[in-house]
C-alpha positions in Angstrom: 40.5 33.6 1.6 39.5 31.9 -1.6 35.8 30.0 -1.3 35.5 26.6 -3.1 32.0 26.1 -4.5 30.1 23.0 -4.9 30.3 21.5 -8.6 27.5 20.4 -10.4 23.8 20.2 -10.3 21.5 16.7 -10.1 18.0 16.7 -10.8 17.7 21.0 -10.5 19.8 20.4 -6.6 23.3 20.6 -6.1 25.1 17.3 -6.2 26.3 17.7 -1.9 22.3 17.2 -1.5 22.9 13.9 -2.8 26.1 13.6 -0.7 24.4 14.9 2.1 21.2 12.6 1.6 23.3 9.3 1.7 25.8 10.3 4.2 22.8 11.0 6.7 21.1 7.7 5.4 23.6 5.6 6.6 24.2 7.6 9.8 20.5 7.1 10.7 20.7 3.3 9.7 23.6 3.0 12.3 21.8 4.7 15.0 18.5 2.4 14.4 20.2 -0.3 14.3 21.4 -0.3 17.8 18.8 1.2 19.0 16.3 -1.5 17.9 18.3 -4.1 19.8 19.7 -1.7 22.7 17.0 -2.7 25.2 16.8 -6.3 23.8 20.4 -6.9 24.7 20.2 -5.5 28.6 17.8 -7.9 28.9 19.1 -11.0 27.7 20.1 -13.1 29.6 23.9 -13.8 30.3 26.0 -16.4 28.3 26.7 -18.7 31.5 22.3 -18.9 31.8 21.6 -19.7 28.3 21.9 -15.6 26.5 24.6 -13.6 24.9 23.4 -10.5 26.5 24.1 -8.5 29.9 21.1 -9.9 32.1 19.6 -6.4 33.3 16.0 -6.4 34.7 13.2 -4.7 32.1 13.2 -1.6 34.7 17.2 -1.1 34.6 17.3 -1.5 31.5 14.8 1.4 30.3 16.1 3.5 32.7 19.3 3.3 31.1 17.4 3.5 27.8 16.6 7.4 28.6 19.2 8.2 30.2 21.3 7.3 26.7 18.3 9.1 25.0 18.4 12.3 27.2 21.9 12.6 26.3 21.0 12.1 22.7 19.8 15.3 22.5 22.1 17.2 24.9 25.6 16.6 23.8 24.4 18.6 20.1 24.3 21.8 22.2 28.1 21.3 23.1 28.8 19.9 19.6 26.9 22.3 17.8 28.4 25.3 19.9 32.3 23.3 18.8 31.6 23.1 15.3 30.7 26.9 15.2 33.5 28.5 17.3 35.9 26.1 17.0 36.0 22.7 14.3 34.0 23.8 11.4 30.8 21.5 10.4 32.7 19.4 8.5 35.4 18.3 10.7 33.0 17.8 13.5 31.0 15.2 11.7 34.3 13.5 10.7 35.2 13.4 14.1 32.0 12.2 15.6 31.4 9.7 12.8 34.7 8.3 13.8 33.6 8.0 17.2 30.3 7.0 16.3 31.5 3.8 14.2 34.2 2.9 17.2 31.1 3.1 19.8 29.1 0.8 17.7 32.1 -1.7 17.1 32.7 -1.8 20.6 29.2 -3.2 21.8 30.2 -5.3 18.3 33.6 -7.1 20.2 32.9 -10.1 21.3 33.0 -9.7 25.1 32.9 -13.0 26.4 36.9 -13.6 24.8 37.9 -11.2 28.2 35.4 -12.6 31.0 34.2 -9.6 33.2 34.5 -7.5 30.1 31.1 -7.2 29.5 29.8 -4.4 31.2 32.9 -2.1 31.0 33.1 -2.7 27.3 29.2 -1.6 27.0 29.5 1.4 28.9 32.5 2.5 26.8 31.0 2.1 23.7 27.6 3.3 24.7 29.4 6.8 26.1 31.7 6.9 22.8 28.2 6.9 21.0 26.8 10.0 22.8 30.1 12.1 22.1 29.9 11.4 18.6 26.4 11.9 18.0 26.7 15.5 20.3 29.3 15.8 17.2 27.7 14.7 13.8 24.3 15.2 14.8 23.4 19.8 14.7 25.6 19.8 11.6 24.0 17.4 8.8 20.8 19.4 8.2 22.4 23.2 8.4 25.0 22.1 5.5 21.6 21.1 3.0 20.3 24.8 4.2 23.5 26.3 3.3 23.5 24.5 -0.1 21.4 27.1 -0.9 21.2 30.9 -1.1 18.4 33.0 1.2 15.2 32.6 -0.6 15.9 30.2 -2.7 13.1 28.2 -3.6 14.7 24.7 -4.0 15.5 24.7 0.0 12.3 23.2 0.8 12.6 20.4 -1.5 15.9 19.4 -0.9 14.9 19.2 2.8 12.0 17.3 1.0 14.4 14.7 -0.8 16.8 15.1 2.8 13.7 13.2 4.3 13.4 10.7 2.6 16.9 9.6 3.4 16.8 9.8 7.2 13.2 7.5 6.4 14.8 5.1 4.3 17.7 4.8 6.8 16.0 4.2 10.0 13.1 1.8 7.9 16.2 -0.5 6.8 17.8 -0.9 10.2 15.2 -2.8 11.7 15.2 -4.8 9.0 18.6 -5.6 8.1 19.8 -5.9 12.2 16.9 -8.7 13.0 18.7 -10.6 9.8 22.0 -9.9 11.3 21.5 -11.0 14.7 19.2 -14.2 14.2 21.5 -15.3 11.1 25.0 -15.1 13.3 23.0 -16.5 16.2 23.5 -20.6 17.4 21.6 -23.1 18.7 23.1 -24.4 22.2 22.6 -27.4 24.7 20.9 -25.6 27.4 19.3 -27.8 30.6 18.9 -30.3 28.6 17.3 -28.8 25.5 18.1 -27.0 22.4 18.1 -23.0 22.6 18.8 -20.3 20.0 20.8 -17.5 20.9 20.2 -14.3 19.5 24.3 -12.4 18.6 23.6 -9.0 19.3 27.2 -8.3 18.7 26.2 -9.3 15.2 23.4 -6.2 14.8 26.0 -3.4 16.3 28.4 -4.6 14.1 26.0 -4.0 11.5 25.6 -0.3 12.8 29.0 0.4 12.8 29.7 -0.5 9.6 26.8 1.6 8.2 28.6 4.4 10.1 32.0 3.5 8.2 29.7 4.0 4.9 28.8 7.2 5.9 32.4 8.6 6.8 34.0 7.4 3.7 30.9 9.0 1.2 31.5 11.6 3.2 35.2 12.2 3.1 35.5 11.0 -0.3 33.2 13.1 -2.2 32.8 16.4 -0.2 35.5 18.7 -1.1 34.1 18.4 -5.0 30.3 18.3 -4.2 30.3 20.6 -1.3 33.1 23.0 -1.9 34.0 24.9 1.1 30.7 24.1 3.0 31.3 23.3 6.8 35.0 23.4 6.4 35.1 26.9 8.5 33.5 27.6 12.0 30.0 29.8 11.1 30.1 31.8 14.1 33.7 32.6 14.0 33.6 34.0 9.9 30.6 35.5 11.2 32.0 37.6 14.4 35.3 38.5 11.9 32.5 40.0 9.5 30.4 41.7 11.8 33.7 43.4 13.3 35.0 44.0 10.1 31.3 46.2 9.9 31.7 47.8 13.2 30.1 47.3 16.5 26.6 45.2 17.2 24.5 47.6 19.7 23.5 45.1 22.3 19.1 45.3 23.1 17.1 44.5 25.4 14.0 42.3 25.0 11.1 44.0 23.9 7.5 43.3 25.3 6.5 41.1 22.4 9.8 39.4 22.4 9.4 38.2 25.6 5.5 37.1 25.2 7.3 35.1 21.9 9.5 33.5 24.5 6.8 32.7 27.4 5.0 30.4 24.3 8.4 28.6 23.3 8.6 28.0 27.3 5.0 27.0 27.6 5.1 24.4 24.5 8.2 23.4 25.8 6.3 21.8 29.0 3.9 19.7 26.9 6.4 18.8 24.6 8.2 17.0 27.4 5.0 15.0 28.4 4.4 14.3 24.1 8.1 12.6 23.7 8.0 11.1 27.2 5.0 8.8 26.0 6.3 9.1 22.0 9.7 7.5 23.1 8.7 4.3 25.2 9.0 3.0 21.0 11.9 1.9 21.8 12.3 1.2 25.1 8.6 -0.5 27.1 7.0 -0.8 23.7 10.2 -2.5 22.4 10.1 -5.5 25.4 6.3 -5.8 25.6 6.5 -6.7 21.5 9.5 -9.4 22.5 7.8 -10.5 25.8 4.2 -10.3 24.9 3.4 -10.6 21.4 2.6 -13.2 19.1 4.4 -12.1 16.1 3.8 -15.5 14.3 2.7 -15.3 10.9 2.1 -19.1 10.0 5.5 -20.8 10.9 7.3 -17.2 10.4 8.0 -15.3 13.5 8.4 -11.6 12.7 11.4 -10.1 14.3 11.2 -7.9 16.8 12.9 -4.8 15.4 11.0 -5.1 12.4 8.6 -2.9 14.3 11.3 -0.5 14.7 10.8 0.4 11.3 7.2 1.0 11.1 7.7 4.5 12.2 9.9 4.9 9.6 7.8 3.7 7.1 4.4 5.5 7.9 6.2 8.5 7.8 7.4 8.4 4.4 3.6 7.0 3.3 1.6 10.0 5.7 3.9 13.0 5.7 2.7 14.3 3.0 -0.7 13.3 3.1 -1.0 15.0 6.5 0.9 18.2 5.0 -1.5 18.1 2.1 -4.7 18.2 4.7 -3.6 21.0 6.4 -3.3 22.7 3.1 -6.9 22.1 2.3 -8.3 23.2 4.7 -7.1 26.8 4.0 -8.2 29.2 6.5 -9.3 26.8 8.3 -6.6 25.3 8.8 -5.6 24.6 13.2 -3.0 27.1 14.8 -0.2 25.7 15.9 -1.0 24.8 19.7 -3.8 23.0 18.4 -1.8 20.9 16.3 0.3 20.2 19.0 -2.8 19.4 21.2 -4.3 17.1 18.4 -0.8 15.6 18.7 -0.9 14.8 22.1 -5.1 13.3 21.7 -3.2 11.3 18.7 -1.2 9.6 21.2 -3.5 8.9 23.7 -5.5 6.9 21.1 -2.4 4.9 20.2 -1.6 3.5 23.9 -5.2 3.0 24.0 -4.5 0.4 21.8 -2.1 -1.1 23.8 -4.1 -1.0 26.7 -6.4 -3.3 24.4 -3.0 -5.5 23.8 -2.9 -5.7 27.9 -6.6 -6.8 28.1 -6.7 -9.2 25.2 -3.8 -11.1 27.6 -6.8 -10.8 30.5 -3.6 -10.9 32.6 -1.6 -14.2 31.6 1.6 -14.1 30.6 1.0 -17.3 28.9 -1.2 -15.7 26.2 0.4 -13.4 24.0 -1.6 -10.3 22.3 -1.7 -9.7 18.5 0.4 -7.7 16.6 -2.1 -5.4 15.1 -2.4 -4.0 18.4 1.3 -2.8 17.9 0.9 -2.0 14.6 -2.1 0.5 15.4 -0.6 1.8 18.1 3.0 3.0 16.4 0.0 4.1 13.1 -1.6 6.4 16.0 1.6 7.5 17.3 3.4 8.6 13.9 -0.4 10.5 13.1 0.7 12.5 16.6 4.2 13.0 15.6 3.5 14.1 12.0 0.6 16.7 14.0 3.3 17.8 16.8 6.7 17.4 15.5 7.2 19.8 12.6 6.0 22.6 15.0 8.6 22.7 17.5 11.7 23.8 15.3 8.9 26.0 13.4 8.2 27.6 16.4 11.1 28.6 18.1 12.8 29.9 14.5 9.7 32.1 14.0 9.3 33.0 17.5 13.1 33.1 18.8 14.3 36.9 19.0 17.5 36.6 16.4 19.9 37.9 18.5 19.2 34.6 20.8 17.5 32.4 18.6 20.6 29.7 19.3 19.9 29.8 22.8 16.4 29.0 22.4 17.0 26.0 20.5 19.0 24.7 22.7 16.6 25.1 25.5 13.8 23.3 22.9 16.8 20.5 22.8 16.6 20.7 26.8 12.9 19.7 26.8 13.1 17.1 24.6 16.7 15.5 26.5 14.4 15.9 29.6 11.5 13.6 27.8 13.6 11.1 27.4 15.0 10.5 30.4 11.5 10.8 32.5 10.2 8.7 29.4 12.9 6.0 30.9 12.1 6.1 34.4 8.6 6.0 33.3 9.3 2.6 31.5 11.2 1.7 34.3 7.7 1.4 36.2 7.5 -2.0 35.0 9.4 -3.4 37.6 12.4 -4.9 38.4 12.2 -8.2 39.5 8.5 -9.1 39.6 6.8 -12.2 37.6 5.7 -11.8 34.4 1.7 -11.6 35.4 3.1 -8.8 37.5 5.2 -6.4 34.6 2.0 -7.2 32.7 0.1 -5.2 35.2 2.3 -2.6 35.4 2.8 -1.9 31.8 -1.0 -1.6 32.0 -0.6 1.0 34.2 2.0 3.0 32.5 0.0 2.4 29.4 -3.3 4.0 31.0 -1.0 6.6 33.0 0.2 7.6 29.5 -3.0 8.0 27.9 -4.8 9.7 30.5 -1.6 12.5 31.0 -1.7 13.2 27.4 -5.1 13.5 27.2 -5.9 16.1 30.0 -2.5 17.8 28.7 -4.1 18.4 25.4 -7.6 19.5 26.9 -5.3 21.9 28.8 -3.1 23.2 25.5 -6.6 23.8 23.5 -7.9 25.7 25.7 -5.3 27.7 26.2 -4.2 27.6 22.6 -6.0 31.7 21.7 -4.2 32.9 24.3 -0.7 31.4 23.7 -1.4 32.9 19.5 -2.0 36.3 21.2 1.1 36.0 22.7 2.4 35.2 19.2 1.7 38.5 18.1 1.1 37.4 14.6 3.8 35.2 13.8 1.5 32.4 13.7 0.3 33.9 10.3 1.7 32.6 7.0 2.9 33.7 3.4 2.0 30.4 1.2 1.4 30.8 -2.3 0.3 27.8 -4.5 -0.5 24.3 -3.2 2.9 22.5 -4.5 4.7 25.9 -2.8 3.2 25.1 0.6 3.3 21.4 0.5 6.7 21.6 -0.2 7.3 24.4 3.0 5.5 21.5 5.1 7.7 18.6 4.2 10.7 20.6 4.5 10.1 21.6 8.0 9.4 17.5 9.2 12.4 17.4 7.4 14.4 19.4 9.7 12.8 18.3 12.8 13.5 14.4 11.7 17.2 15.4 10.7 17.8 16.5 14.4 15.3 14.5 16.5 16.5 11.5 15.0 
């Protein structure tokens, strides 16, 4: 079989980075986009009452929320283990794109032309979604590793410049969806007055066409930038070669392989409680900034998904500033469970903040909190996730025995699919059909619940944090050379965490 390589270089990378880098850019803008205005939409009220959305209470809504989440990150383990065995990489992200853009442009039709449409269109589209990110998603960020040769030294900043991308994608979407769906919107005769109705159907179609840009880049330029990257399944040219080389001696787990193990399982646990606060951003976080914040700014009212973005954004400012610190401090320098418990104090401090949000209200719906409180709380919570986040796929490729290191990623997937959906039914808490003085209360509760979880969680992972490096059995150490070397090492793995969390 004759292999088709990739043509051409661009700025020292191969030019499929760059095909890589703005096909992912425009898948991450797609998913953003709806997912700023997901929980915005269930809420709204229906058209008959004034709304062009589907009229859901706060607490059904966010229950859906992670249960669309959870699945987020599960379908990748059955898409990932299909584009290995069966599709090739590159066929299974044409396929999911596909699927992805007719998801999005279904929550786009305009439901109200078939009355009683609504819902049945919704869940169509929203299950469409999840099939084709279980599809697109695990394949993205293996093609930029496999752009390169083993030991390569460019990898880590093409997963560098890979970064930015996802970043810039996911900043824009908040952005360009609040213009979509207030510019499409109208201003009705409702009980006598004059109301403005947001068109969500406006923002997902906005998602789905930032999915069409990212299939046709995609299927337009690959064959020439990527040669035969992704077109073959890896695990099937893999078992033909390792036949062709005779027989692979099966082994059982040795004594430090299974300690590895016991720490992926172990982090595993907190890292359920770290994205089961981290992912209320979009869900209870997303309605208390529409509900209970006064995001005027003179006679300019910032749009609500506009703070979708700030993740986004202080991750492309901090990541390397926080990459750079760890470098600095040299041997002194935290292990990685302290990180992750530092992560999880991070995050404490940031719903802190909206526990201050809460209390600045002094429990009347009629008084709306500042926005800084927001904005401080999603600064805190990036800090957390830049502390906590690069370590999980770190981990479990360092710690992972080979011979089931795929497994074990998709157990770390697991955790994180089982974060979001208890990070739902968390939000859910809220209530259903309580007053507003009353879902105040209760997102004060969740808020404090949150913080006070998170924090005895991370007094629990630091001190148990010697213990679980023992267990390590020195895989926790490190080969970095120069400062540019290991900056780069850092970036690269937030790079790969992003591509896939994301």
């Amino acid at each position: 079989m004759s292999v088709a390589k990739p043509q051409g270089t661009m700025l020292g990378h191969p030019k499929g980075l760059f095909l890589l880098f703005t096909t992912e850019l425009w898948e991450r803008f797609s998913y953003y986009a709806m997912r700023a205005i997901l929980v915005l939409y269930l809420v709204d009220k229906v058209q008959g009452e004034g709304g062009h959305g589907l009229g859901w209470t706060s607490a059904d809504a966010l229950s859906l929320y992670g249960t669309f989440t959870g699945l987020v990150y599960f379908t990748p383990l059955i898409g990932g283990w299909l584009a290995d065995n069966v599709l090739g990489q590159r066929k299974a992200i044409y396929i999911g794109g596909a699927l992805m853009a007719i998801g999005q442009f279904t929550l786009a039709f305009p439901h109200s032309w078939i009355p009683g449409s609504e819902t049945i269109a919704f869940y169509i589209g929203l299950g469409t979604l999840i099939i084709g990110n279980g599809l697109f998603k695990p394949n993205i960020s293996t093609m930029v590793g496999d752009l390169y040769e083993e030991g390569d030294h460019r990898r880590d900043g093409a997963f560098t410049i890979f970064y930015m991308g996802i970043n810039v994608g996911a900043a824009l979407a908040g952005f360009v969806v609040a213009w979509a769906y207030t510019s499409f919107g109208q201003t009705v005769l409702f009980e006598g007055q004059e109301v403005f109705i947001n068109n969500w159907q406006a923002g997902f179609f906005c998602a789905g066409v930032g999915m069409v840009f990212s299939l046709i880049i995609q299927f337009i330029f690959a064959q020439k930038l990527l040669g035969d990257i992704g077109r073959y399944p890896a695990a099937k040219v893999d078992k033909e070669n390792a036949a062709a080389s005779g027989i692979v001696r099966k082994e059982p787990l040795t004594k430090i392989e299974r300690d590895r193990i016991k720490v992926i399982m172990v982090m595993g646990l907190f890292t359920i409680i770290f994205w089961a606060g981290f992912e209320q951003a979009g869900g209870l976080l997303n309605l208390f900034t529409n509900e209970f914040t006064d995001r005027s700014i003179g006679s300019f009212i910032v749009p609500t998904t506009w703070f979708q973005s700030l993740n986004a954004i202080f991750i492309v400012i901090f990541a390397p500033v926080i990459a750079s610190i760890w470098i600095r401090l040299g041997k002194n320098e935290p292990n990685s469970p302290v990180k992750f418990a530092l992560g999880l104090f991070l995050l404490a401090i940031g719903f802190l903040f909206m526990m201050g949000a809460v209390l600045e209200m002094d429990g009347s719906a009629d008084v709306k909190s500042s926005m800084w409180w927001l904005v401080g709380a999603y600064f805190f919570h990036t800090m957390s996730e830049l502390c906590l986040s690069p370590i999980g796929l770190s981990m479990v490729t360092k710690l992972a025995p080979l011979r089931i290191a795929s497994l074990l990623m998709g157990a770390w997937f697991l955790f994180i699919a089982a974060a979001n959906k208890i990070g739902g039914i968390v939000g859910s808490f809220i209530g259903h059909d309580g007053t507003k003085e009353e879902q105040l209360a209760n997102a004060m509760g969740i808020f404090a619940g949150i913080a006070i979880t998170a924090t005895v969680s991370g007094i629990i992972l630091y001190f148990m944090a010697d213990k679980l490096v023992d267990w390590m059995h020195g895989a926790e150490g490190g080969g970095k050379h120069t400062e540019e070397q290991a900056l780069d090492e850092e970036i690269a793995v937030t790079a790969e965490h992003e591509a896939i969390k994301r």
